[in-house]
C-alpha positions in Angstrom: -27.2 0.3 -29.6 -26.8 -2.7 -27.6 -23.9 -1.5 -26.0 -25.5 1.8 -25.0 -28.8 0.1 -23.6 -26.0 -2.3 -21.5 -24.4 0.5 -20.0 -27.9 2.5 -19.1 -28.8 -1.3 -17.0 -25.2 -1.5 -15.3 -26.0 2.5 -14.0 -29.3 1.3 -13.0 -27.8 -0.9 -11.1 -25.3 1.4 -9.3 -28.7 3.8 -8.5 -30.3 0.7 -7.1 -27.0 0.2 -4.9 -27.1 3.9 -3.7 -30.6 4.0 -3.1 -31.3 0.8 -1.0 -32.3 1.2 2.8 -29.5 0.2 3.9 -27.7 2.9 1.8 -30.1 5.4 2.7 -29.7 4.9 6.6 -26.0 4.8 6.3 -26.0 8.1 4.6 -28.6 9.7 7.5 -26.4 8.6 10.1 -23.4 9.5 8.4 -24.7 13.4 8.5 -25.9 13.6 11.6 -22.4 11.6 13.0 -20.4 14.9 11.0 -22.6 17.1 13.7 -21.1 15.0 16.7 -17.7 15.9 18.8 -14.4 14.3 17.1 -14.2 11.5 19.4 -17.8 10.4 19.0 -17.1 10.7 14.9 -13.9 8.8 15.2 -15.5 6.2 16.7 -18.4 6.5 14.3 -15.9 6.3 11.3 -14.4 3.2 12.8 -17.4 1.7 13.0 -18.7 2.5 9.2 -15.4 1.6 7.6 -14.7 -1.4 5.6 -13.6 -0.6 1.8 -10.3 0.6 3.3 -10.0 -2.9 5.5 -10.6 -5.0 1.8 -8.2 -3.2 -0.3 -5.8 -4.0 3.3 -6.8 -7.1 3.4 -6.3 -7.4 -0.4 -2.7 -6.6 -0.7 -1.4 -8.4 2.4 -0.6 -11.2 0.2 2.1 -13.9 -0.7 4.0 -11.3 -2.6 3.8 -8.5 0.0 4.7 -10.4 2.9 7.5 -12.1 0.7 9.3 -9.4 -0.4 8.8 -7.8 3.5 10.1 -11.1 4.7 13.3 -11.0 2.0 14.1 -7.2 3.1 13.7 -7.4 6.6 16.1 -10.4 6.7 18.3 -8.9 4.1 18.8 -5.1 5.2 17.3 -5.3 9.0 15.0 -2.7 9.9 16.1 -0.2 7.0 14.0 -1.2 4.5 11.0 -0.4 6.5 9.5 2.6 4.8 8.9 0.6 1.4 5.2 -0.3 2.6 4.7 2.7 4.3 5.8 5.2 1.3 4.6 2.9 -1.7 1.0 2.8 0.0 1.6 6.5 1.0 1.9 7.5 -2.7 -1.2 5.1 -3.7 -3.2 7.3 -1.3 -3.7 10.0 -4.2 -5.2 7.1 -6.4 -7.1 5.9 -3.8 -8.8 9.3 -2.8 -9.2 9.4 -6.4 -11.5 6.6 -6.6 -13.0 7.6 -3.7 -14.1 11.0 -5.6 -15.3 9.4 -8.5 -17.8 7.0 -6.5 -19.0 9.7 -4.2 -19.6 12.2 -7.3 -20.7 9.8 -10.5 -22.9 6.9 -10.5 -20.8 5.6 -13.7 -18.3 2.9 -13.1 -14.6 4.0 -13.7 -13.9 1.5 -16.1 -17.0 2.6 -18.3 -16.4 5.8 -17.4 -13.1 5.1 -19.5 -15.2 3.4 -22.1 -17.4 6.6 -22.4 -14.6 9.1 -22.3 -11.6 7.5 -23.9 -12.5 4.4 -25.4 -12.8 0.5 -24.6 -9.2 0.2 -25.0 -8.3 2.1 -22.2 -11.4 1.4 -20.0 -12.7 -2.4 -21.0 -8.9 -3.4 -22.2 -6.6 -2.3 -20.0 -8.0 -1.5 -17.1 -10.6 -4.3 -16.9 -9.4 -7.0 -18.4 -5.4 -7.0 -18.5 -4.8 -4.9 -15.2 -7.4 -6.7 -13.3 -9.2 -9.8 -14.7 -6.0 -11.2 -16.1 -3.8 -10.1 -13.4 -6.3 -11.6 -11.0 -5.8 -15.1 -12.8 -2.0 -14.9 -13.1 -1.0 -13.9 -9.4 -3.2 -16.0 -7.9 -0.9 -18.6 -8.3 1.6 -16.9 -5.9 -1.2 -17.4 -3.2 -1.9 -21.1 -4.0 1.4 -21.8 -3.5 2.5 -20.6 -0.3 -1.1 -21.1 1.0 -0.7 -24.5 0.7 2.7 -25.1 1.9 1.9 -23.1 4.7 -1.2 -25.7 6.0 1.4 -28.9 5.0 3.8 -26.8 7.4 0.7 -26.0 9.9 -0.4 -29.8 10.5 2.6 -31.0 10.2 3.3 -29.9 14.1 1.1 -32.6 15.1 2.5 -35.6 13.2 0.0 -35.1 9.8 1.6 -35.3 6.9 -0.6 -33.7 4.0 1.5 -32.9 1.2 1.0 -29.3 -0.7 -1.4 -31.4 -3.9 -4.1 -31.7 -1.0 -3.6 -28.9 1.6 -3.9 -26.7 -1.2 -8.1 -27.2 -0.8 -8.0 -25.8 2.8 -7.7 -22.3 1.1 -10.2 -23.0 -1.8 -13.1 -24.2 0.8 -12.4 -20.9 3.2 -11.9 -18.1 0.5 -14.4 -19.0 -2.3 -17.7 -19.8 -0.3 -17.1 -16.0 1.6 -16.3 -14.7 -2.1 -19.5 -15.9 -3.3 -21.2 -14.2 -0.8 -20.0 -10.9 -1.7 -22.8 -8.8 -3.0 -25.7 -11.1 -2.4 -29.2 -9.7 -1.4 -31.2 -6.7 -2.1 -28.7 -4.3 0.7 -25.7 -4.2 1.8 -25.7 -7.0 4.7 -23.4 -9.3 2.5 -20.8 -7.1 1.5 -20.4 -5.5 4.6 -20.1 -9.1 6.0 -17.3 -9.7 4.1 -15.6 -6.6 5.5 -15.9 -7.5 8.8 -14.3 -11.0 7.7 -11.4 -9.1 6.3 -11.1 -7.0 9.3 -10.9 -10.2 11.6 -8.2 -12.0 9.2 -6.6 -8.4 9.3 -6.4 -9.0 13.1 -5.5 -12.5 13.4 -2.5 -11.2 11.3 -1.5 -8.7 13.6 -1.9 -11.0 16.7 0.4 -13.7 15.5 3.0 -11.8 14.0 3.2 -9.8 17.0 3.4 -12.4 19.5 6.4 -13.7 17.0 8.2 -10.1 18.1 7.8 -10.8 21.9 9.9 -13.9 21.5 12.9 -12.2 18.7 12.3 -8.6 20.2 12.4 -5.7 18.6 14.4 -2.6 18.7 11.6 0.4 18.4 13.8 3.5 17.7 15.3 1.5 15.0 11.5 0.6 14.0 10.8 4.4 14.0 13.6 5.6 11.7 13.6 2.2 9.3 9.7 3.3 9.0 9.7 7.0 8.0 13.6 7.5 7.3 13.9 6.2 3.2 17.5 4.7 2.7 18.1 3.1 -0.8 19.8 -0.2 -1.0 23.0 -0.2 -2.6 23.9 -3.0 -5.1 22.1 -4.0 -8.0 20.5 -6.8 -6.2 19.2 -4.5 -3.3 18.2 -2.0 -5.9 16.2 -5.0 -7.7 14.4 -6.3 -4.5 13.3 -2.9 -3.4 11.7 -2.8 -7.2 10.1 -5.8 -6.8 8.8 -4.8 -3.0 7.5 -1.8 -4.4 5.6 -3.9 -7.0 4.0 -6.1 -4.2 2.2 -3.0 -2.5 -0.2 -1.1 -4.3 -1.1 -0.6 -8.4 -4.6 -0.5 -10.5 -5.7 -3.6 -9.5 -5.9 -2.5 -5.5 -7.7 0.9 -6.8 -10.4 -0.5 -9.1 -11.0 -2.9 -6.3 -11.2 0.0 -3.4 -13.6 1.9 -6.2 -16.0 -0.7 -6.6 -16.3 -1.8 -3.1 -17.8 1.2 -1.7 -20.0 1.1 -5.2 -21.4 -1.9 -3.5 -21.4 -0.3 -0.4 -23.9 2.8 -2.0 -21.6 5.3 -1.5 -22.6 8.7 -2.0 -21.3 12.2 -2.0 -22.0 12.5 1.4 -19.0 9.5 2.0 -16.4 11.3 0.5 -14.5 11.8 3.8 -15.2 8.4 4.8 -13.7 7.3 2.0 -10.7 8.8 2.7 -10.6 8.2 6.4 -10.7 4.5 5.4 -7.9 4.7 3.1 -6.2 5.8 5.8 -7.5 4.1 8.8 -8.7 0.9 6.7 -5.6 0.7 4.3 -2.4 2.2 5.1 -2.3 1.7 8.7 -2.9 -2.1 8.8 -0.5 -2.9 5.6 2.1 -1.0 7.5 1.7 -2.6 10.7 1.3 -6.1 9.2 4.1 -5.8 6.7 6.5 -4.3 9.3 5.9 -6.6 12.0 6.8 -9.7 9.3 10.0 -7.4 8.5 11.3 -6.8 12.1 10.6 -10.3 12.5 13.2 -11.7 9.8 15.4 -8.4 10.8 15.9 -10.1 13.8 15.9 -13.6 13.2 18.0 -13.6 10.2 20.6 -10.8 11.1 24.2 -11.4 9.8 23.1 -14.7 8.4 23.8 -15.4 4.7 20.8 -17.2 3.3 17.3 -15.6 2.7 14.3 -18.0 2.8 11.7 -18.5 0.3 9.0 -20.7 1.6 7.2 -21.0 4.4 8.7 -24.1 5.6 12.3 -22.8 4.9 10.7 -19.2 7.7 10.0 -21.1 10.1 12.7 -23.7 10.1 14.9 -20.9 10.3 12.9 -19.4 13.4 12.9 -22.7 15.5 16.0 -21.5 17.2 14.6 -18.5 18.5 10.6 -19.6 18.8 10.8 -23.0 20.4 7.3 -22.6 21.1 5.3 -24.9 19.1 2.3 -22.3 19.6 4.1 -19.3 18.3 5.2 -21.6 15.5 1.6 -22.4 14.5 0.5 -19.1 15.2 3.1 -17.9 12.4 1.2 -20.6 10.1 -2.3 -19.4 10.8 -0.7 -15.8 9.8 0.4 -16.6 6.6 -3.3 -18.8 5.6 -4.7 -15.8 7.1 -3.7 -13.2 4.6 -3.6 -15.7 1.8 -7.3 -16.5 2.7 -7.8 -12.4 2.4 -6.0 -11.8 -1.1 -8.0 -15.1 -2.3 -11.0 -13.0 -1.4 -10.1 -9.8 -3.1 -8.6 -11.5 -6.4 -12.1 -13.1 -6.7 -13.9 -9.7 -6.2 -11.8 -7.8 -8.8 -12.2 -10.7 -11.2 -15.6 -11.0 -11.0 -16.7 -6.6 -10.9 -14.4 -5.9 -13.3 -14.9 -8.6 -16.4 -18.9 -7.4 -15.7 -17.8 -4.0 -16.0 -15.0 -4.5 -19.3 -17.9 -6.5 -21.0 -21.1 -4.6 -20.0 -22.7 -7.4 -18.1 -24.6 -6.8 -15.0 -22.7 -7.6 -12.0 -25.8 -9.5 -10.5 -24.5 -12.7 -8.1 -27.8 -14.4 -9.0 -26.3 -14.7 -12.4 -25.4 -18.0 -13.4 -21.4 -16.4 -14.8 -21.0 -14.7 -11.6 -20.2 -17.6 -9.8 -17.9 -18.6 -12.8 -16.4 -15.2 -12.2 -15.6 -15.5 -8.9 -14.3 -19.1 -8.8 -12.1 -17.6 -12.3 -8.8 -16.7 -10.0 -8.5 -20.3 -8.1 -7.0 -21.7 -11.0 -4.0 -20.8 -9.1 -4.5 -23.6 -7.0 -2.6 -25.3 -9.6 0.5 -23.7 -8.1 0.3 -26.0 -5.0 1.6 -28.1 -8.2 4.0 -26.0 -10.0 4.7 -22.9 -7.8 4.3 -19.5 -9.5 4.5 -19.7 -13.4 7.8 -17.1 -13.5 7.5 -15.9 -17.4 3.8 -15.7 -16.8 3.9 -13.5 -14.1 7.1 -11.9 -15.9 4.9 -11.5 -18.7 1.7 -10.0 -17.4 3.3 -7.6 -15.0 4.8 -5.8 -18.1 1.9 -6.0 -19.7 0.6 -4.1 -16.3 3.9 -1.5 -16.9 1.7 -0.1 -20.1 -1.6 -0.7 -18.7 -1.0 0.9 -15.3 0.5 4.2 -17.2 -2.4 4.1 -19.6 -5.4 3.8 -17.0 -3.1 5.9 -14.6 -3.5 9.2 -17.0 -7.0 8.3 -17.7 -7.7 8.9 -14.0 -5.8 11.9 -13.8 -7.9 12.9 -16.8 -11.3 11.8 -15.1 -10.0 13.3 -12.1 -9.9 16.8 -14.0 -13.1 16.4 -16.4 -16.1 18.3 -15.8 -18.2 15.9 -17.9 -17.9 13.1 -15.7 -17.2 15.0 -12.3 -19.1 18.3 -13.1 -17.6 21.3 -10.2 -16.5 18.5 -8.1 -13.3 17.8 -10.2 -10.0 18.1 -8.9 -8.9 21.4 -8.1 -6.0 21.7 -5.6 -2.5 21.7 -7.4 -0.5 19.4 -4.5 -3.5 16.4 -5.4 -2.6 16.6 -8.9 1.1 16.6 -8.8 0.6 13.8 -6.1 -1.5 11.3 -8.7 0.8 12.0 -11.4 3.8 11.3 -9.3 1.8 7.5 -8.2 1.4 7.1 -11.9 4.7 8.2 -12.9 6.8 6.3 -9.8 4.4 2.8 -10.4 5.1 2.5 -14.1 9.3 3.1 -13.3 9.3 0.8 -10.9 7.4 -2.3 -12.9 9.4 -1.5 -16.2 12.5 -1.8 -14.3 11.6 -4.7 -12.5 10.6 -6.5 -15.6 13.6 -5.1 -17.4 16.0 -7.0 -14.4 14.2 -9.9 -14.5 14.5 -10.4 -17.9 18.6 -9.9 -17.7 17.9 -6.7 -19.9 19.0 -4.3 -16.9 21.3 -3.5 -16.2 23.9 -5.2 -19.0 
């Protein structure tokens, strides 16, 4: 009984989210902006988008723009479609979510409870795929976060070692984190989309001015971008797994789901929704992601050693960006999207343990803040860098989890109790979810299987 009257006051609060003024004017505009010439509803999507820019935001972290960083100086411009094509493929989840917000006013994740049980909703997705995950990778962030401001000030004589630089990122992520969903409307979360937006920026600015100084060879960009070409080796063939890891999985759709919840999203946003998984998401992540590649592609071309942290990237660029500016610029870059992921990990932490354990998702609750502070435990990677078997660990935990909630979406995607007429009728969608299922799970169970000296023998 308990459980039942928890999940009728988490609903309630989804109708209150929907229903606000805010919401409500959003939704006016929206139809009479469908009514206007494309340009003037271009322009109009532009300006209403902002899920799409956090999930961006989101996954430009420490181990996207590693792995870009390790491919581009590895295999050159080749190795440019991973991005592109891995967030390509995450589209079908991402419309997905976008479907089951703008349809239901029940949660995914207790949509899972309601429809195939706690294990899959509360357990997998919630709390291992997310809230877990959330703690774990965090410390990937911490770390290069915090070498990357020792790096930063050390170009004017400071020297701050990594144990104290590390609170630079705690004191300009968490306060914006806590902000996230405060008031009766939706001034604060859309807020923190316009923060993400301007972090998204301030990426694109600096790693682009790092391409007017090592140059860049665009048709090579083109064909590296939209031409796939496998790597051969076993070690290629393990660091395009891992890349592919880095891009796009259950945590980035749950988070992408319950941001335009808290946005009030309604049926009438489907097609923003999708415009801003586009627009907001796979446009940015590719453009951030490839300048970083092209970058090392061209820096690091025909030389041996790869580096791993920031330090080591920028040592190695000194010869070809003397500039002292450019140099800090590439710092700011890096806090930048750690900043943004810091953000996100809180978010996800903090919806989705409300949502595993029924408890209202109300930031004027005292656990909320607990919630969202819950992923800077990583900061104790400014200590210990990432805890391998950890991560090892918990992303084959993800392997099952992300295959489990995968096919419950697919299921939810296709049931009439939870999406009534609006469930997912077109053939290509179908076959394009389960192939993002399918392709995700491969590529962490043979990640972890390398890691682990399993594969190959």
């Amino acid at each position: 009984m308990s459980t039942q009257l928890n999940f009728t006051e988490n609903k309630k609060i989804v109708n209150q989210m929907r229903y606000t003024e805010s919401a409500l004017k959003e939704k006016e505009h929206l139809i009479e902006l469908n009514k206007k010439p494309f340009s003037q509803k271009l322009a109009g999507y532009l300006k209403l988008s902002g899920p799409g820019f956090l999930e961006a935001a989101f996954t430009l972290g420490a181990g996207s723009f590693t792995s870009s960083v390790t491919l581009g100086a590895a295999y050159g411009y080749t190795m440019l479609w991973i991005p592109f094509y891995s967030f390509a493929f995450g589209l079908f989840m991402l419309a997905l979510a976008t479907r089951f917000v703008t349809v239901s006013e029940i949660p995914v994740i207790q949509a899972q409870n309601k429809y195939h049980g706690k294990f899959i909703g509360s357990f997998s997705t919630g709390f291992v795929a997310c809230f877990i995950a959330s703690l774990v990778f965090s410390f990937g962030q911490y770390a290069l976060g915090a070498d990357s401001v020792t790096s930063a000030v050390g170009l004017v004589g400071l020297n701050i070692p990594k144990e104290i630089s590390w609170i630079f990122i705690f004191v300009t992520s968490a306060p914006l984190a806590l902000l996230y969903g405060r008031g009766n409307g939706t001034k604060y979360v859309k807020m923190i989309e316009d923060v993400m937006k301007i972090l998204i920026l301030i990426m694109l600015i600096v790693f682009g001015a790092v391409l007017f100084v090592t140059g860049i060879n665009i048709p090579e960009m083109i064909k590296g971008i939209f031409l796939p070409k496998i790597p051969s080796g076993i070690e290629g063939i393990t660091m395009l797994i891992a890349s592919l890891t880095a891009t796009i999985g259950v945590m980035d759709w749950v988070l992408f789901n319950n941001a335009m919840y808290s946005r009030g999203f309604s049926e009438e946003h489907e097609t923003l929704g999708r415009f801003d998984s586009v627009m907001g998401g796979l446009i940015p992540v590719t453009l951030v992601l490839s300048l970083v590649s092209i970058a090392f592609a061209e820096a690091f071309a025909g030389k041996p050693s790869i580096p791993t942290s920031s330090s080591e990237l920028a040592s190695a660029l000194i010869s070809i960006i003397p500039s002292v500016w450019i140099q800090a610029g590439f710092y700011i870059g890096i806090m930048a999207l750690i900043i943004s992921t810091m953000i996100g990990l809180s978010i996800v932490a903090a919806t989705t343990f409300c949502q595993s354990f029924n408890l209202e998702p109300d930031p004027a609750k005292w656990y909320w803040a607990v919630l969202i502070l819950s992923p800077h435990i990583g900061f104790l990677g400014a200590f210990f860098g990432k805890p391998v078997m950890v991560v090892i660990t918990v992303a084959a935990m993800q392997s099952i989890f992300n295959w489990l909630s995968g096919m419950s979406w697919y299921l939810l995607g296709n049931d009439i109790r939870y999406l009534g007429k609006k469930v997912v009728q077109s053939r290509i969608f179908n076959i394009g979810i389960l192939l993002s299922i399918t392709i995700l799970n491969m590529v962490f169970l043979t990640f972890i299987l390398s890691k682990l000296g399993v594969w190959p023998a």
